[in-house]
N, C-alpha and C positions, 0 to 999 in steps of 0.2 A: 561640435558643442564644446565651449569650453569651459574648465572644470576651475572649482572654488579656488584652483593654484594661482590664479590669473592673482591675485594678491600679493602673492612673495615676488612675483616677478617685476610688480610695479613700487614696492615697496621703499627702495634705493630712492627711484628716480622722487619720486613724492616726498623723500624726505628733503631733497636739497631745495625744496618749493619753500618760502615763503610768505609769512602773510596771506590775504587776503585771495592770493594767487593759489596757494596751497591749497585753504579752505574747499575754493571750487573745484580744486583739479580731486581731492579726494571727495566732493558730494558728487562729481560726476563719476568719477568711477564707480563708489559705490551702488549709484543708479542702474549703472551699467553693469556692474556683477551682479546683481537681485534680477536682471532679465535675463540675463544668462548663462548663467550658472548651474541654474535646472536644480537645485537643492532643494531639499525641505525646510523649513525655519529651524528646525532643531539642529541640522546641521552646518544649517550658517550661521547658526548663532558662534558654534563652537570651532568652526574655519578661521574665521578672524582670530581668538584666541589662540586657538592652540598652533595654528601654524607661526604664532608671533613669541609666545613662550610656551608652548608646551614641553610638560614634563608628565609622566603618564602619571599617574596617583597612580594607589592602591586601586586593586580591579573592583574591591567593595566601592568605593569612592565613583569609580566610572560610573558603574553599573547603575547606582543612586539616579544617576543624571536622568534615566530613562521612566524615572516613575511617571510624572505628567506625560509621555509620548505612550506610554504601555497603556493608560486609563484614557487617551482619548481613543487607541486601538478595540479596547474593551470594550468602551459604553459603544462604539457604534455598532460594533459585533453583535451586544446583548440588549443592547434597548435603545439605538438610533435609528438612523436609517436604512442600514443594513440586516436589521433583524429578519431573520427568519430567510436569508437571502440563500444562506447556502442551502437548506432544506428544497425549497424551492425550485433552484435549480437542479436538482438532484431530481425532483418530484418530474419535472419536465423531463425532463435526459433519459431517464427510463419508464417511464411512460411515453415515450414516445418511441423510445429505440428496442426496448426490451432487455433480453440476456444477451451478451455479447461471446460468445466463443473462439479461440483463435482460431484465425481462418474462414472466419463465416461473413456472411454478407450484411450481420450485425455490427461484428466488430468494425467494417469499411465506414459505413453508415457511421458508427459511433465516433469514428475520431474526426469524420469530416462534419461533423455536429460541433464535436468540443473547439475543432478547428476555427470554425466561423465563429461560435458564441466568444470566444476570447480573443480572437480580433476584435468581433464589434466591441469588446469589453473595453477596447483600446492598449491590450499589451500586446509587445511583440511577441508574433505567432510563429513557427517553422516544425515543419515535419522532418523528422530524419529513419530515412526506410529502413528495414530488418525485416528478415527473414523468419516466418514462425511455422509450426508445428501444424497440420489440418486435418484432425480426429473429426471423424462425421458418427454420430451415435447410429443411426440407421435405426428399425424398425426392433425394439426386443419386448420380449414377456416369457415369465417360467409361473410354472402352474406345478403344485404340490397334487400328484395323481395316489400316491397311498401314502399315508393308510388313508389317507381321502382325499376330497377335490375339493382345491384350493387356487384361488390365484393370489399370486406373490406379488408384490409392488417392487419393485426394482428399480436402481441406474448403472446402468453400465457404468465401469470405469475407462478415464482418459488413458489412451493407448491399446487399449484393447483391441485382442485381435476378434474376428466374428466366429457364431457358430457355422455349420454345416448350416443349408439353405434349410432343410429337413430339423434342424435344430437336433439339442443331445439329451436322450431320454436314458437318466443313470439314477441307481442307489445313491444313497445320500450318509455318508461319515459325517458326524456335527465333531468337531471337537472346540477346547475353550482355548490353547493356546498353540505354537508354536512346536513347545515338550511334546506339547500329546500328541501333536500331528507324527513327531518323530517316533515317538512310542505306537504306534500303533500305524506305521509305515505301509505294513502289508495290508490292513485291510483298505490303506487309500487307493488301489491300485484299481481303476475302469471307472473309480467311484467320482461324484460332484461334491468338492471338501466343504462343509460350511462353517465358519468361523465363527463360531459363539463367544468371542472373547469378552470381558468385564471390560466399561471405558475407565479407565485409571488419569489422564489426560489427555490431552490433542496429542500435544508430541512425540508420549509411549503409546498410544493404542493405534498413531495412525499408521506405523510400522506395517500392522495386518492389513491396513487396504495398498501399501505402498508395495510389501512382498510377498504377500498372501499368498496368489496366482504362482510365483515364482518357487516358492518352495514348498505347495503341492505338487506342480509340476514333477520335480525334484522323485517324489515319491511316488510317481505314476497316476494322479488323478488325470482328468478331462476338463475340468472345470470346477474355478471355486464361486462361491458365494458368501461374503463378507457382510457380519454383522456392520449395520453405517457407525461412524464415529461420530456419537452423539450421546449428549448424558442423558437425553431428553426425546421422546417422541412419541405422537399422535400418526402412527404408522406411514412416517416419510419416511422413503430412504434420503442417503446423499449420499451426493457423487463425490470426484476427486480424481485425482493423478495416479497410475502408478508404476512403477516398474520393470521389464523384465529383465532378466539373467541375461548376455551372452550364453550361450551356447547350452540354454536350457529353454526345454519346447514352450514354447507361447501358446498357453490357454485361455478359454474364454472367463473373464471375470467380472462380476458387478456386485454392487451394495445392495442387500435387503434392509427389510425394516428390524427395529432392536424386536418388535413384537412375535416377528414370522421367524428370527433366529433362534428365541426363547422358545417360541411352537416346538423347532424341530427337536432343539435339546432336552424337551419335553419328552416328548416322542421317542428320544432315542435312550434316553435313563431306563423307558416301560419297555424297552427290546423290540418298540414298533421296528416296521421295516419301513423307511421313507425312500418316496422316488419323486425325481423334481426329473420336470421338462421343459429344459430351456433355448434359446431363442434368441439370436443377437446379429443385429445387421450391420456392426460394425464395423469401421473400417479406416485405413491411412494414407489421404490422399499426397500429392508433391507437397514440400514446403510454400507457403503460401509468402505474397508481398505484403510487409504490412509498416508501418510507421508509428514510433514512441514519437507525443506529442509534448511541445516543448513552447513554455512561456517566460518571460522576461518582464525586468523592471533593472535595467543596469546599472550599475553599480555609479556613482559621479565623481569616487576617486579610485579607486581601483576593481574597473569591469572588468580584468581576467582572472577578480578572483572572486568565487562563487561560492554560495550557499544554495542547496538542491532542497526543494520540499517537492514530496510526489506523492501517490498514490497509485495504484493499475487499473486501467480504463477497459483492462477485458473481463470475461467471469467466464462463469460454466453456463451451460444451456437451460437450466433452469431457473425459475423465477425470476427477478427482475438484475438481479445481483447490484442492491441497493446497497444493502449493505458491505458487501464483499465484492468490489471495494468501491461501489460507487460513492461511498461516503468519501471514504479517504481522499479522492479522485476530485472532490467537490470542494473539501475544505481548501487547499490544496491550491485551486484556483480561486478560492475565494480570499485568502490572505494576501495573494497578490493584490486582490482585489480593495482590500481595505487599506492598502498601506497608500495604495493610487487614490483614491475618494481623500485621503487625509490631506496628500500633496507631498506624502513624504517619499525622501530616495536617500539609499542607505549609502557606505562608502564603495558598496562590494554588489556584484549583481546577486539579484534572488530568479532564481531560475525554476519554476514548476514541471514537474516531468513527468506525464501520465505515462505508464508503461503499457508496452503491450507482452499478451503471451504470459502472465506472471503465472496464471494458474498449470503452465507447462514446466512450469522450474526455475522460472526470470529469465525465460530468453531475451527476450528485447533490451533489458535492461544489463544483462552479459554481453551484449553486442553495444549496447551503449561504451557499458566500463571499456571494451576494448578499444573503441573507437577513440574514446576520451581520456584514458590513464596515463596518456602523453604529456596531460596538466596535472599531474596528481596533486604537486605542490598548491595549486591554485584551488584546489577544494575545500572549503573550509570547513562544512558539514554537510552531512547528508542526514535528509530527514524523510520517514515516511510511514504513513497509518494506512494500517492494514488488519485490523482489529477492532473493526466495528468504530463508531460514535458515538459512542452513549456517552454517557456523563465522564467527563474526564475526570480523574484524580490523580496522575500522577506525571510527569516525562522519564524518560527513559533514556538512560547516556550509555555508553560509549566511548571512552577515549583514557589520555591520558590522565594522571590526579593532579597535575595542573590545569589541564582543560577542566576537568569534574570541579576543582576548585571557583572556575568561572563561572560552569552553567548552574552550580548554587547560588549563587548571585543571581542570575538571572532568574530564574523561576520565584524569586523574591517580587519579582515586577509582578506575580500571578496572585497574587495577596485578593485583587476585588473579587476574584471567578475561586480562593480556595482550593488551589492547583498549584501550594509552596515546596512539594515535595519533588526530589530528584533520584531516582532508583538505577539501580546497576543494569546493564545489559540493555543497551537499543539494539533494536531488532530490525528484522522486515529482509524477505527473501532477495529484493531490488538493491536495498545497499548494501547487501552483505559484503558484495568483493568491493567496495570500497571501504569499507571498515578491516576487512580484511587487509587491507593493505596499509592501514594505519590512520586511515582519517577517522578524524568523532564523528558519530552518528548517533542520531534520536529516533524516537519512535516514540507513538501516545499509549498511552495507557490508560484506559476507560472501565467500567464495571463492565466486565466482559461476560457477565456470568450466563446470560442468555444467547452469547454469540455463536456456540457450535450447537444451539437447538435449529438455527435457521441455516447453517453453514452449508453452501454447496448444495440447496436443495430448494423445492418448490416454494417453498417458504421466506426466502429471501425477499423482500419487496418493500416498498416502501410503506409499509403500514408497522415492519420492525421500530422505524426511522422516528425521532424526534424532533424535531422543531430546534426546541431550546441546548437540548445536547449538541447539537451542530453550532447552534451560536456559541455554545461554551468551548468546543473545540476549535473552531474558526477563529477566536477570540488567542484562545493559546498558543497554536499554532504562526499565525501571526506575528505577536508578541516575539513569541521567542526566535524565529526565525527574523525578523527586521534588527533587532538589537543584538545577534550574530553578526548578522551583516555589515553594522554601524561600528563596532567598535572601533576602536584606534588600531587594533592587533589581530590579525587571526587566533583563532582557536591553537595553544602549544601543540603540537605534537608528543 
């Protein structure tokens, strides 16, 4: 295919034409670069131009040019024919596949699902294999036997090791923090620790289901039980990831409900005497084969250099994991999706990268960086939502305060959707090591204030999901990832 250069090279020859000769020789070329050159109009408009004088203006100046390109990406996102598309597809995808876990015969299913639907979509489609993690929850239940009979609603945590087949019938220490586990060391000792901690954030509270297990252990319990990390509950638990110690004994650990942790603490202020018996058929099979999925719209002047928009295509075993992260997962392929329906193609490829394994710590997408950071250079940004989609209000950067000086300019394009604002800190557990290494990175930023009531738990499904929040993020996302893409310059370092 050849690319809108095809102008400079004939340019010479065309001038020394005269007359009438001339006339034809440039109405046929031009003919002939409008077939072949695979551009969008906005970008031929500005090929001609600016390969002829270009001088870069001011980035406010560039960035202007994209108002009309950013409001036709818009209206078709929120009220053409695109509307309501990324929902949709999302409504299918887990309805149909379910919760996707690493290693399970959901997650196979799921990526050879997203595999085909984005071919037929018409973008270039390729898998690239990684190795993931393969927690099997197995069969658990604990049941509160004094001061009475109770059953507890629990999830194991990922990586947990199981009970004894007989399961473990112990007194029960509640304490509220970390301190007090230390303070009060000796009586954790035969005992099941339960973690009544207050949720303060996701960040700080998830600490206790991430080392919980690890430093009761520490102090001689058998097993803990962790209040879920959630400001919110109608007696779910959730689940999660979480860690052990080298060279500190591996117990059994799961998520209660905030109701049945507040029971016990209840219970242990009046000097009841509480005994929980639990029950975990957990277990950690070989590493499993698995593949991060990968789509394209390449670039038509510079395809080795790329802008990454992604989300994670696996979840935990419960509920549908719509929102965490089959939203992100959705939008994600759907801005590929709108910028292909318009006819546009940027100068630099836009590459979508569902990950897999993200809820184990990013493995797939660490196997990616490694695979890939050969091009560092050629990264332009890395973007990915991972925080629900509900109504967007903000982006989220990343980079240098020259690059930050651009992406203010751009989120200007986000004037019709009310998403002009540009905040510190992108995120997301997948680009980290590429932000880490110095490239800009994005992340959305949505009214999240309902996202850790459904997080990780039964509750995830697509009845969290909006409709029109999906078109407002699809709409953004988009936007701002095509007009990365398009500029004359990469993002400064």
């Amino acid at each position: 295919m050849k690319s809108c250069h095809a102008y400079d090279n004939k340019r010479y020859l065309m001038a020394r034409e005269d007359g009438p000769t001339f006339i034809l020789s440039l109405f046929f070329f031009l003919s002939v670069l409008s077939s072949v050159c695979d551009c969008h109009p906005h970008s031929l408009d500005r090929a001609v131009s600016n390969h002829t004088k270009r001088k870069v203006p001011d980035i406010a100046t560039e960035v202007a040019g994209y108002v009309d390109v950013a409001k036709k990406i818009i209206d078709l996102a929120v009220f053409g024919a695109a509307q309501n598309r990324s929902y949709t597809r999302l409504a299918d995808f887990t309805d149909t596949i379910g919760n996707r876990v690493s290693g399970s015969q959901n997650l196979d299913l799921a990526i050879k699902y997203m595999y085909t639907a984005m071919t037929q979509d018409g973008l270039d489609v390729h898998l690239e294999p990684v190795k993931i993690p393969h927690w099997v929850r197995g069969k658990e239940s604990a049941e509160m036997i004094a001061p009475r009979a109770k059953s507890l609603a629990l999830l194991g945590l990922g990586s947990s090791v199981g009970t004894p087949p007989e399961g473990i019938e112990a007194e029960v220490l509640v304490v509220k923090s970390f301190e007090e586990l230390k303070q009060r060391a000796k009586e954790a000792i035969g005992r099941i620790v339960v973690f009544n901690q207050p949720f303060v954030s996701y960040g700080e509270t998830v600490a206790y289901r991430a080392f919980g297990a690890t430093e009761a252990a520490k102090v001689g319990a058998v097993a803990t039980l962790i209040r879920s990390i959630t400001p919110f509950s109608i007696n779910s638990p959730h689940t999660g990831w979480q860690d052990y110690q080298d060279g500190v004994k591996r117990i059994p650990t799961a998520c209660i409900t905030v109701e049945d942790a507040e029971l016990m603490w209840r219970m242990a202020q009046r000097g009841q005497r509480i005994v929980v018996r639990l029950t975990m058929g957990a277990k950690t099979l070989p590493d499993a084969d698995s593949f991060n999925t990968v789509a394209e719209i390449k670039g038509w002047q510079h395809p080795d250099q790329v802008v990454i928009l992604s989300g994670h295509l696996d979840s935990w075993d419960v509920g549908q994991g719509a929102m965490d992260d089959g939203g992100g997962a959705m939008i994600s392929w759907e801005a590929l999706s709108l910028i292909k329906d318009l006819g546009l193609r940027p100068r630099r490829t836009l590459r979508t990268v569902l990950w897999t394994a993200e809820e184990q710590g990013g493995v797939g997408a660490q196997q990616y960086y490694n695979l890939h950071k050969v091009n560092l250079s050629n990264i332009d940004m890395v973007m990915e939502s991972d925080s629900g989609t509900f109504t967007p209000v903000a982006l989220q950067f990343a980079g240098s305060d020259a690059a930050k000086k651009v992406m203010e300019e751009v989120v200007k394009l986000l004037a019709p959707i009310n998403t002009t604002k540009l905040e510190a800190h992108g995120e997301g557990t997948d680009i980290s090591p590429w932000m880490q290494a110095g490239v800009p990175g994005a992340s959305l930023h949505v009214e999240d204030s309902r996202y850790f009531w459904f997080h990780h738990s039964e509750g995830d499904t697509m009845t969290v999901q909006d409709p029109q929040d999906m078109n407002l993020c699809s709409a953004l996302w988009a936007v701002v990832a095509y007009v990365v893409a398009d500029l004359q310059d990469m993002l400064p370092r």
